[in-house]
Jmol script that loads the backbone (N, CA, C; Angstrom):
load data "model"
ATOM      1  N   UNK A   1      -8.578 -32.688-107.035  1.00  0.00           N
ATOM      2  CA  UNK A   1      -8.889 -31.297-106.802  1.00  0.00           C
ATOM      3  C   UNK A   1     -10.245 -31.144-106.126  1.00  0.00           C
ATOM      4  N   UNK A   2     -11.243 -31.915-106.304  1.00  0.00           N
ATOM      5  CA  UNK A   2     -12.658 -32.040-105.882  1.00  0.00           C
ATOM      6  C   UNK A   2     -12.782 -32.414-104.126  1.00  0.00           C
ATOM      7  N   UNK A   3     -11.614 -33.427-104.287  1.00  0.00           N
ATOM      8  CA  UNK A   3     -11.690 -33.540-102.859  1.00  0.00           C
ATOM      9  C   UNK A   3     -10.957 -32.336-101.374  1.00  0.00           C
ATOM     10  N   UNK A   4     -10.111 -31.516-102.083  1.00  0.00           N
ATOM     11  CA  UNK A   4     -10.111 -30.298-101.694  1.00  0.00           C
ATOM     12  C   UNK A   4     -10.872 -29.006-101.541  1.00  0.00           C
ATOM     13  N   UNK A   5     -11.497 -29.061-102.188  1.00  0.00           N
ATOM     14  CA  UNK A   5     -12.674 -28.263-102.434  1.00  0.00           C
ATOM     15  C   UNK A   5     -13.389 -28.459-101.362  1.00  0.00           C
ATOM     16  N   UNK A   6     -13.545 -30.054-100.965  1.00  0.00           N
ATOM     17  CA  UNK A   6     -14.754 -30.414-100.158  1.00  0.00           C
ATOM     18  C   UNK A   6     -14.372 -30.553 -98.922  1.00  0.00           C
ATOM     19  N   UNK A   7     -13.294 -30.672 -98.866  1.00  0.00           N
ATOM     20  CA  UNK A   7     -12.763 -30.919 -97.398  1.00  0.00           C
ATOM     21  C   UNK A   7     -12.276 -28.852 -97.202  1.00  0.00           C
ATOM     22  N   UNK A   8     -12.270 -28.451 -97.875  1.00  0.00           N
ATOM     23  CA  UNK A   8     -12.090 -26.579 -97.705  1.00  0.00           C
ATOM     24  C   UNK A   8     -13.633 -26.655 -97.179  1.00  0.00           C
ATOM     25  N   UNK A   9     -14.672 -26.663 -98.055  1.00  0.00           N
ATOM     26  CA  UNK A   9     -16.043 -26.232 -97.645  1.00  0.00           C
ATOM     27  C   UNK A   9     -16.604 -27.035 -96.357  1.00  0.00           C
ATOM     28  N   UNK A  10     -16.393 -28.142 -96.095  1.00  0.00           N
ATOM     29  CA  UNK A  10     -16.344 -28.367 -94.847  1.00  0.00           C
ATOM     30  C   UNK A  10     -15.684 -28.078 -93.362  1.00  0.00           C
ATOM     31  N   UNK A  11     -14.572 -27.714 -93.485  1.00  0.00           N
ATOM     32  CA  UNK A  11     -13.727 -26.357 -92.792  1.00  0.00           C
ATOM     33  C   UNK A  11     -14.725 -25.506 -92.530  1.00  0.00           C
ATOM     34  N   UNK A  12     -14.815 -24.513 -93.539  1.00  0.00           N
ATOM     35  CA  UNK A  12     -15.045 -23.156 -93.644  1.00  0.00           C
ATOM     36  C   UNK A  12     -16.659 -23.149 -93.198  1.00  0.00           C
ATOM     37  N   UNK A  13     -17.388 -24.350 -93.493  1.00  0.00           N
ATOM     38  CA  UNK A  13     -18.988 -24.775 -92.573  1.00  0.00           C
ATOM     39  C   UNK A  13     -18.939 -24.859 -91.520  1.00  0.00           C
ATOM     40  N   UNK A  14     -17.665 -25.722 -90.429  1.00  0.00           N
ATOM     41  CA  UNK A  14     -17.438 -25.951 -89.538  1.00  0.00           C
ATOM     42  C   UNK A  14     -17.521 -24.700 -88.963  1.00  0.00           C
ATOM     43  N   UNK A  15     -16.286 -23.625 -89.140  1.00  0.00           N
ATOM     44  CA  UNK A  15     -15.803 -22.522 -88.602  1.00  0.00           C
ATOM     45  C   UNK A  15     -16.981 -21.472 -88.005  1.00  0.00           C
ATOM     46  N   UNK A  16     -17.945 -21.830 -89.350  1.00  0.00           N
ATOM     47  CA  UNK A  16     -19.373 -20.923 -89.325  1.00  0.00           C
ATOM     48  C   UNK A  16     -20.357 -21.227 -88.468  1.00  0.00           C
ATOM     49  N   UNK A  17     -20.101 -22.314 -88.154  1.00  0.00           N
ATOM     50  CA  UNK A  17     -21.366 -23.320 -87.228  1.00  0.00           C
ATOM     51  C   UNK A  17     -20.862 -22.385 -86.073  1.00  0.00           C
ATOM     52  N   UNK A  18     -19.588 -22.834 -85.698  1.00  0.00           N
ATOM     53  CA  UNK A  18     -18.942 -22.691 -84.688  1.00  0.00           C
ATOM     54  C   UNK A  18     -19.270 -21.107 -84.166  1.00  0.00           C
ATOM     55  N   UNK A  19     -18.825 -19.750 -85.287  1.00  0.00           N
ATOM     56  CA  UNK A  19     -19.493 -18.906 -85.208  1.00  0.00           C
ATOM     57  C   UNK A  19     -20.509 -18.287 -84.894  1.00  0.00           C
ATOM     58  N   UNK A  20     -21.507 -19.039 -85.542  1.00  0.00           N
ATOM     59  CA  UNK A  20     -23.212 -18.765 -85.040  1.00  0.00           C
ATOM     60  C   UNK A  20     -23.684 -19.430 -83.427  1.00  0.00           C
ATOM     61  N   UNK A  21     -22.795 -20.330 -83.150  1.00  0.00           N
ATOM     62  CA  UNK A  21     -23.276 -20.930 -81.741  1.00  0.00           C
ATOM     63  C   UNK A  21     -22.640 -19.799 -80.839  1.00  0.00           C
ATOM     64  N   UNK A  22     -21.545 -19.563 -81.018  1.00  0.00           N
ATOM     65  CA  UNK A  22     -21.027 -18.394 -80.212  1.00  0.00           C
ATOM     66  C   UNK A  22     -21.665 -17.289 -79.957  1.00  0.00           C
ATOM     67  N   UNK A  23     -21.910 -16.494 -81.223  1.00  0.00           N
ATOM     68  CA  UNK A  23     -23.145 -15.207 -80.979  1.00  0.00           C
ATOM     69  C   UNK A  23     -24.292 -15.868 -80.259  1.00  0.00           C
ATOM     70  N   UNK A  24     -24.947 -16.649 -81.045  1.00  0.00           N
ATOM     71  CA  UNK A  24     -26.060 -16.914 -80.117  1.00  0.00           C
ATOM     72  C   UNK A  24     -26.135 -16.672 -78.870  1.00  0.00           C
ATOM     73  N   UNK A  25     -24.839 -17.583 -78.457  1.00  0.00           N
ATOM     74  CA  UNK A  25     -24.579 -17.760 -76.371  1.00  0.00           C
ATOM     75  C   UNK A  25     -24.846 -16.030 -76.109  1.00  0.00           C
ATOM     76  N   UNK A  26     -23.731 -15.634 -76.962  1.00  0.00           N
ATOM     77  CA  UNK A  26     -23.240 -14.138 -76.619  1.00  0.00           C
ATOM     78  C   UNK A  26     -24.710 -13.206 -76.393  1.00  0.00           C
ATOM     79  N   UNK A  27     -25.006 -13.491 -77.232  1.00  0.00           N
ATOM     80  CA  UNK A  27     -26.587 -12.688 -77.675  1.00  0.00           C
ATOM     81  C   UNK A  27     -27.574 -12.886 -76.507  1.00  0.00           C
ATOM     82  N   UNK A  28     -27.552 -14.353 -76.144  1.00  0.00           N
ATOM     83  CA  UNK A  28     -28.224 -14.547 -75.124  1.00  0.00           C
ATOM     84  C   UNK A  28     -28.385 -13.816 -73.951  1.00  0.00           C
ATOM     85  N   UNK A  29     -26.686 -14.604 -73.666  1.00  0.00           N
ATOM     86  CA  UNK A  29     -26.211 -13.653 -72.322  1.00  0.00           C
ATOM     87  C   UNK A  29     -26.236 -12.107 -72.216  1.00  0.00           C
ATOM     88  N   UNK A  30     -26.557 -11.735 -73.109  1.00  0.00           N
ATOM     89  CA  UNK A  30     -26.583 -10.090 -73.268  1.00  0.00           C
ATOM     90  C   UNK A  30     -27.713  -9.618 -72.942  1.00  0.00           C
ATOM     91  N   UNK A  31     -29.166 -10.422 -73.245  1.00  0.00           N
ATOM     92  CA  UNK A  31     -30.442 -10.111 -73.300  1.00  0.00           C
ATOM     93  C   UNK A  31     -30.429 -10.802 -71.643  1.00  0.00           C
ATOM     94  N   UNK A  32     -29.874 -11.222 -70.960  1.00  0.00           N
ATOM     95  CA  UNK A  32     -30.155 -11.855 -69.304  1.00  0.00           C
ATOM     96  C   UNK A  32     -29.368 -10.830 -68.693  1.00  0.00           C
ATOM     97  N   UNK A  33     -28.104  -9.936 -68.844  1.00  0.00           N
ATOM     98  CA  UNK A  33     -27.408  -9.234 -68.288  1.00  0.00           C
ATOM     99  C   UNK A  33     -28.356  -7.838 -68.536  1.00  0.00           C
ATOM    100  N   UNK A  34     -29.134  -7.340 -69.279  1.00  0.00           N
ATOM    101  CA  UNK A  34     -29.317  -6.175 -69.583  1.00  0.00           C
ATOM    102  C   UNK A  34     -30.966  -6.288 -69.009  1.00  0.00           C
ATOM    103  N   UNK A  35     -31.483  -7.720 -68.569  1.00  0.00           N
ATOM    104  CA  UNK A  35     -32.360  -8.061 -68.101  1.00  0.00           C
ATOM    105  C   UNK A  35     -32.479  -7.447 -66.831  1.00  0.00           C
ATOM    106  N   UNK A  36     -31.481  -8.212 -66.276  1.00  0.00           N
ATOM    107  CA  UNK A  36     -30.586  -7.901 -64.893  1.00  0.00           C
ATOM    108  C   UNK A  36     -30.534  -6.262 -64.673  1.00  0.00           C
ATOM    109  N   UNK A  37     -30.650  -5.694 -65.325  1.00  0.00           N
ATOM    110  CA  UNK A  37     -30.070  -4.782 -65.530  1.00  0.00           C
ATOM    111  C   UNK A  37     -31.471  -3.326 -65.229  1.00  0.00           C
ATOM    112  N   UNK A  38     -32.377  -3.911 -66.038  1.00  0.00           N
ATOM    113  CA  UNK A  38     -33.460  -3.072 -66.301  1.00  0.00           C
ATOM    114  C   UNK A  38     -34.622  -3.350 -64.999  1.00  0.00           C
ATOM    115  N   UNK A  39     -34.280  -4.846 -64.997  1.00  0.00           N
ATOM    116  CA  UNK A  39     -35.160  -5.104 -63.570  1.00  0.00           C
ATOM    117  C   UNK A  39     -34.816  -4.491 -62.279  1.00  0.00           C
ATOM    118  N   UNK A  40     -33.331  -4.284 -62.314  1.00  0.00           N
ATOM    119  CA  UNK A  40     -32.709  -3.426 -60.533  1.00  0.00           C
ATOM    120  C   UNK A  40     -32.254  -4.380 -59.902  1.00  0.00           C
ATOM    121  N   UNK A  41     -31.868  -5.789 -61.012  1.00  0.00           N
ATOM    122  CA  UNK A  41     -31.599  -6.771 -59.994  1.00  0.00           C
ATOM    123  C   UNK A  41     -29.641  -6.536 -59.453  1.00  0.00           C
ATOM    124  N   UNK A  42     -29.102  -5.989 -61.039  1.00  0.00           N
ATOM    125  CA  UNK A  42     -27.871  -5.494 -60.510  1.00  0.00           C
ATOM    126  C   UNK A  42     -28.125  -4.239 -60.420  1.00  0.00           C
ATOM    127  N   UNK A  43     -27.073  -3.109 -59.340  1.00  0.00           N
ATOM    128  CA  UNK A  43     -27.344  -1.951 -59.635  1.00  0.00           C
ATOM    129  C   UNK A  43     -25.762  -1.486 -60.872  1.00  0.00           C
ATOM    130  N   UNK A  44     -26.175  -0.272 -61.192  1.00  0.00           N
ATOM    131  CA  UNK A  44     -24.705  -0.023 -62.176  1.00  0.00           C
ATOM    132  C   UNK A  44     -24.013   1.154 -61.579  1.00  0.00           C
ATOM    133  N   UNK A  45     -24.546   1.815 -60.212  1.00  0.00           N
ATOM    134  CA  UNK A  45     -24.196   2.661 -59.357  1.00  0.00           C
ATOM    135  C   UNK A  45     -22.236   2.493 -59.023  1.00  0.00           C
ATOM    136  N   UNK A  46     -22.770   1.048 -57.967  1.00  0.00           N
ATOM    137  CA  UNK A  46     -21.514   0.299 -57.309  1.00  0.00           C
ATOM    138  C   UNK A  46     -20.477   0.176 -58.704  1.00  0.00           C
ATOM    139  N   UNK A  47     -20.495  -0.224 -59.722  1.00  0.00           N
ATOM    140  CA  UNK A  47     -19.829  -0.188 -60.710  1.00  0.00           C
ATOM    141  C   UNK A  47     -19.000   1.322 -61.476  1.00  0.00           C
ATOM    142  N   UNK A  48     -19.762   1.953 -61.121  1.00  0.00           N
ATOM    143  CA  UNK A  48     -18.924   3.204 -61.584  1.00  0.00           C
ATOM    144  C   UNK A  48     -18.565   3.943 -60.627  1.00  0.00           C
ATOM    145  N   UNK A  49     -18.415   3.386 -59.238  1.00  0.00           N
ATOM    146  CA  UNK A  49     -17.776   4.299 -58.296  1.00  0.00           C
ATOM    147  C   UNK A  49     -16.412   3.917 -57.829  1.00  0.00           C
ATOM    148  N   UNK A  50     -16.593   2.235 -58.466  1.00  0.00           N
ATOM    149  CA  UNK A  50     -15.309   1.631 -58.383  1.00  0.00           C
ATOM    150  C   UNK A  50     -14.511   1.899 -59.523  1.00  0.00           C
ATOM    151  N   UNK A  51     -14.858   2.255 -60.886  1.00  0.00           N
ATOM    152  CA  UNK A  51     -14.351   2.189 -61.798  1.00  0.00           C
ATOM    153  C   UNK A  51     -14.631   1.380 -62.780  1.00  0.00           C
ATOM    154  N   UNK A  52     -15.550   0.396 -62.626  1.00  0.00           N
ATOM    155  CA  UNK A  52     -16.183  -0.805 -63.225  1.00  0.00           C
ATOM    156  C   UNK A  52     -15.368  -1.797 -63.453  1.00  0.00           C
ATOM    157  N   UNK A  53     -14.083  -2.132 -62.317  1.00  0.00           N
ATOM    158  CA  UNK A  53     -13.215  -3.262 -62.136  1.00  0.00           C
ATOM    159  C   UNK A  53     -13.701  -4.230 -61.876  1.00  0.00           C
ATOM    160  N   UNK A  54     -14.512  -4.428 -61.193  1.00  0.00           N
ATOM    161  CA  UNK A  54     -15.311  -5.425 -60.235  1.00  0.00           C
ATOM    162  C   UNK A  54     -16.507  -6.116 -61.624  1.00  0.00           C
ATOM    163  N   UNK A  55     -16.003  -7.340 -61.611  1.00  0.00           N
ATOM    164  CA  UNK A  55     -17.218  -8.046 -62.377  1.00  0.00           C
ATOM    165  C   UNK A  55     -18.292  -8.645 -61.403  1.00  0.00           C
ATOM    166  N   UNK A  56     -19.247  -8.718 -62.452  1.00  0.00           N
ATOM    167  CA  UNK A  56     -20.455  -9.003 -61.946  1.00  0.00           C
ATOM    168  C   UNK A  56     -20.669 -10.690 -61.492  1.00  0.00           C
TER     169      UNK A  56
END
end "model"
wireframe off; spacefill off
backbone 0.3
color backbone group
């Protein structure tokens, strides 16, 4: 039974690791896009005249 336990909590550590590396990226990329953003390097004009289909 112990060794279930441990091989569950190692799963469920994994899953979480996995989790937190993801936001991070996400988080990142959010603070460089909104960077982008505040500097004028993208404009958000062209984006809402198209409909905001067009990725960046």
């Amino acid at each position: 039974m112990r060794w279930k336990l441990k091989v569950f909590w190692h799963f469920t550590s994994a899953i979480s690791e996995f989790h937190q590396a993801s936001l991070a990226k996400y988080q990142s990329q959010k603070r460089g896009l909104m960077q982008d953003l505040l500097t004028g390097k993208v404009r958000v004009t062209p984006l809402l005249q198209t409909g905001g289909d067009r990725h960046l």
